[in-house]
N, C-alpha and C positions, 0 to 999 in steps of 0.2 A: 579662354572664355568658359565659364560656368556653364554645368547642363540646367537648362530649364526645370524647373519644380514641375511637379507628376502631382494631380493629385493624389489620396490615400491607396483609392479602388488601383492606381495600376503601379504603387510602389513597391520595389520586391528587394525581398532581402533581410535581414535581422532589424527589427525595431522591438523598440520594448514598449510593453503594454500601456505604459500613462504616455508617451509618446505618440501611439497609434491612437488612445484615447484621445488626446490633445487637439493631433490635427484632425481627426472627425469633429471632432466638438468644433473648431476652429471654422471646418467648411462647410458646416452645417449653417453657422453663422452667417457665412456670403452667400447663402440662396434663399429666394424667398417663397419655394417650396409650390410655387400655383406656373403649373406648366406652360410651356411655349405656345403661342397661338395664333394661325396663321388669319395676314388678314385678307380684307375684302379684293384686293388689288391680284394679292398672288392664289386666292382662290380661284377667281375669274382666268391665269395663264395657268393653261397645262402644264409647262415647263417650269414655271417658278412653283408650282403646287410639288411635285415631285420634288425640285430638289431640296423645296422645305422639310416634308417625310425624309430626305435620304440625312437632312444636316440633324432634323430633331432628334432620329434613331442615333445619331453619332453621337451627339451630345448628351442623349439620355445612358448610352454606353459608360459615360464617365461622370452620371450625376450632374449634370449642366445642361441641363432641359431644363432653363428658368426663365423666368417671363423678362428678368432683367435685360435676356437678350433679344426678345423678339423682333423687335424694331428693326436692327441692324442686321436679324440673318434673315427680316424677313426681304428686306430692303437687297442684300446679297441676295434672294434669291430672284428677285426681280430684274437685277443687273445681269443674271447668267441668262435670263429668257430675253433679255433685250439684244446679248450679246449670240445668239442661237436666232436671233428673228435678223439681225444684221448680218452672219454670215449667211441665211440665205437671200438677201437682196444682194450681194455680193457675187456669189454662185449666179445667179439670175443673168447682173452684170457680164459677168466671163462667159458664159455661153453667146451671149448676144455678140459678145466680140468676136466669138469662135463663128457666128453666122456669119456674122459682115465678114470676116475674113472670106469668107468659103464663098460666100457671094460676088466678092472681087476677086477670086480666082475662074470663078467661070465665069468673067466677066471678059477676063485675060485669056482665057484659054478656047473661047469664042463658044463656048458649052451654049450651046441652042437651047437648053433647056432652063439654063440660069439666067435670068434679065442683065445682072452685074451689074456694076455701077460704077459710074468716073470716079478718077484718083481722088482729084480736089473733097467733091463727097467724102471717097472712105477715107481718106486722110482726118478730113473733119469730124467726123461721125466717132471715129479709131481714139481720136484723142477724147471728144465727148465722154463716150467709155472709160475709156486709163484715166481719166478726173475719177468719174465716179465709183470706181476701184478704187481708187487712194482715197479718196474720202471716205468710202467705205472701210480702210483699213484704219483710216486714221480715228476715227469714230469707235471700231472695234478694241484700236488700242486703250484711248480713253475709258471708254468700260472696263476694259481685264485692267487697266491700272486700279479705279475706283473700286474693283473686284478683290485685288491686291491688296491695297488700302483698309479695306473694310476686316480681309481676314488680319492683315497685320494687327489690325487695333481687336480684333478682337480676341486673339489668341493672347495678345499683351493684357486686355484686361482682364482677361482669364489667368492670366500670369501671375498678373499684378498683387491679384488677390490670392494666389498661391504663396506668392514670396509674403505676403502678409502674414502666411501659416506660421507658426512656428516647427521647424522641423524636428528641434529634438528638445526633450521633457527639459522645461521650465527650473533651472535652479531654485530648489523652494528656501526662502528667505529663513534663517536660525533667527531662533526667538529665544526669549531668557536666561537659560543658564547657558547655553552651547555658542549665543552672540557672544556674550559676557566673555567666559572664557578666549573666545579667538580674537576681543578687542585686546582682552590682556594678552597673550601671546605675542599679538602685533607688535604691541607697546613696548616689550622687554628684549 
């Protein structure tokens, strides 16, 4: 498998000057220069406000702080705060199991000071919970996949536009006498 295209700012190593010209000119091309901007949704979450600042600094680290991508990291950032508001209903969930359990142990254990509560109940109640745990997980997974999904496409369109670059300086087309010449050459 091919390594992924870098762009200019983080390629190291011997290139020559109309080459490094090239691809700057080239990725200069795929941005359209009016910065990232968070909207009314992820200003209003704490959590998605940060980790828009933490995604913009990244992306401004390599020149792709561009409005083209707003949308989508803004939208990424909204799905980490949904998925940060889901594990703590989740947590919420387990402790409460962690109650009912404790509560039907001194229920069991004739604890004078615990009320406890019939099987049938915490059986009932037990599984109530482990539903809303799994739902809970399962809801959590849906987001990190959607999470997933989003960086995958969007490190691909960032790609995409990378392999679009040309990496190394352009074969300049012989004109007049130097065509001339290599057609006859060919010919003979």
């Amino acid at each position: 498998m091919a390594r992924p295209s870098k762009p200019i700012a983080l390629v190291e190593g011997h290139r020559t000057k109309d080459e490094l010209k090239a691809r700057r000119e080239a990725e200069a091309a795929m941005i359209t220069g009016v910065p990232m901007k968070m909207t009314v949704d992820v200003k209003k979450n704490k959590i998605a406000a940060a980790e828009f600042k933490r995604m913009k600094k990244l992306l401004a680290s390599i020149g792709k702080d561009d409005d083209l991508y707003s949308q989508i990291i803004n939208t990424n950032c909204l799905l980490v705060a949904e998925c940060t508001e889901i594990l703590d209903i989740r947590e919420q969930f387990v402790q409460s199991k962690e109650e009912l359990q404790a509560d039907y142990r001194d229920g069991l254990t004739g604890n004078p000071e615990g009320d406890g509560i019939a099987a049938a109940e915490y059986y009932r109640l037990l599984a109530k919970l482990s539903d809303n745990i799994i739902n809970c997980d399962k809801q959590l997974m849906a987001k990190r996949k959607m999470i997933l999904d989003i960086s995958k496409e969007n490190i691909m369109t960032v790609q995409s536009a990378l392999r679009s670059i040309p990496k190394k300086e352009q074969e300049k087309k012989k004109t007049g006498m130097a065509a001339f010449l290599g057609n006859r050459a060919g010919d003979g």
